[in-house]
N, C-alpha and C positions, 0 to 999 in steps of 0.2 A: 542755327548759326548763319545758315543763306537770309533770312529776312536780315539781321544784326546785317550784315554784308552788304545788303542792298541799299539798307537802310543808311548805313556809312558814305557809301559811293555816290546816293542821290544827292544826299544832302550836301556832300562836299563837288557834285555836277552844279548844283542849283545856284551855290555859291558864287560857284566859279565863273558860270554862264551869263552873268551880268556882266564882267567883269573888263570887254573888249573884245573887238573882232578889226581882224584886218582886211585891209582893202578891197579883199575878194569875197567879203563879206563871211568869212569861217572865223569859226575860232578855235586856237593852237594851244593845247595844253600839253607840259609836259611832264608826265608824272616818272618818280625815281622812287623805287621799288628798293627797302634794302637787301630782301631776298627773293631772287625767282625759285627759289626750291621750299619755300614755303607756303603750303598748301592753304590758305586762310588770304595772303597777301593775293594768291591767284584767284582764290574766289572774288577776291574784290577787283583786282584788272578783267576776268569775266564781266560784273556786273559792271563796268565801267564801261566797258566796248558795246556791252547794250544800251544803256544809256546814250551812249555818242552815237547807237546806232539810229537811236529813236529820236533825237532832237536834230541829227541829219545836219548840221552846219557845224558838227566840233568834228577835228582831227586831235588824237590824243598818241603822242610817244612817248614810250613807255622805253625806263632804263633798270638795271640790275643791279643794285649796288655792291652786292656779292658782299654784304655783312663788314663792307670797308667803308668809313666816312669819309678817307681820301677820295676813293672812285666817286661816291656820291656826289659830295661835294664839284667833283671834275663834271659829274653831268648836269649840273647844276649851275654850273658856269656854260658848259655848252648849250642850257637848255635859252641865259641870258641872249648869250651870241647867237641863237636863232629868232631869237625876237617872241619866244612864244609869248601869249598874252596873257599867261596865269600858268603856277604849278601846283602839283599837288604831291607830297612827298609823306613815304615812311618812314620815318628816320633810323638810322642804323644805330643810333646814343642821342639821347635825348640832351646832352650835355653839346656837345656839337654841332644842335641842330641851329645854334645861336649864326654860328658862320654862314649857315645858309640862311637863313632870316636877313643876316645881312648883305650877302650881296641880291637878297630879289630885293628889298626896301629899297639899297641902292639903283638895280634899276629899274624902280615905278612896276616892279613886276609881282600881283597879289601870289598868294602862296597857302595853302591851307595844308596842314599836316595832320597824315589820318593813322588812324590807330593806335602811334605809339606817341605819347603826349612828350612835346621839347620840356625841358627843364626850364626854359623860358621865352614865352608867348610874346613879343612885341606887340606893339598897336598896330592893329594893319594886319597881323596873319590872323588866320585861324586855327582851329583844330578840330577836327570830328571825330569822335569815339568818344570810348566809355574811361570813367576814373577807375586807374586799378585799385586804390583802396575803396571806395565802393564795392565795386565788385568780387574783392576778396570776401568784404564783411558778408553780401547778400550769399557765397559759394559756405563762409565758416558756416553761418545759420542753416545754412540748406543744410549741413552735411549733419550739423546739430541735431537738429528737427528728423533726421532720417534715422537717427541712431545708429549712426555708419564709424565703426571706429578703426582704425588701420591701426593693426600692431606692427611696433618697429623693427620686428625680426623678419615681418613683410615686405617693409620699404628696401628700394633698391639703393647704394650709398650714390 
């Protein structure tokens, strides 16, 4: 899961890092996390802090969206109002994420959204991670292939 992890964060750094620097010659990214208590999303603000550690000219602020597209959304507008030069966000509803799409399009600010795919991609954002139906199909086969059967007097409701 840390490679997957790394793998996400580079690729959405890489992106990113074209994308603008201000006058001081840095560049300002602000990523909105929809949960700080998710143990997967922190791996990836890790590998993101290394990454900015290692290219040395990004500063990246990071927000919590506490699992509300309200707050999100609100740091997403603060992240406009500070002029960052790119964001990168997890969306809290993929269905929601459209509102934020539109206010960075609106202000010229690129936006790449990691892990949890928007329900709709504009021209001009991104996304990094994986399809979850891929990903289900290669987990049903694996569990296939293993002869692994969970009975449902097993499973928790």
């Amino acid at each position: 899961m840390k490679k997957l992890t790394k793998l996400l964060l580079v690729s959405s750094m890489a992106i990113l890092a074209g994308c603008g620097q201000k006058d001081d010659g840095r560049i300002k990214i602000g990523a909105s996390f929809c949960a700080f208590n998710d143990t997967f999303q922190m791996y990836m603000k890790d590998a993101m802090d290394a990454k900015a550690a290692e290219l040395g000219d990004v500063d990246v602020v990071y927000t919590d969206g506490k699992e509300d597209i309200t707050i999100q959304l609100s740091q997403v507008e603060n992240f406009i109002a500070q002029g960052m030069d790119s964001m990168i966000v997890c969306p809290t509803n993929g269905d929601a994420a459209k509102s934020i799409s539109d206010a960075a399009i609106k202000a010229g600010i690129s936006i790449v959204y990691l892990n949890r795919m928007p329900t709709e991609l504009p021209e001009g954002t991104y996304y990094v991670g994986s399809d979850e139906r891929t990903a289900g199909q290669i987990q049903g086969k694996y569990v296939i292939a293993q002869k692994v059967l969970v009975k449902p007097s097993s499973m928790s409701p």
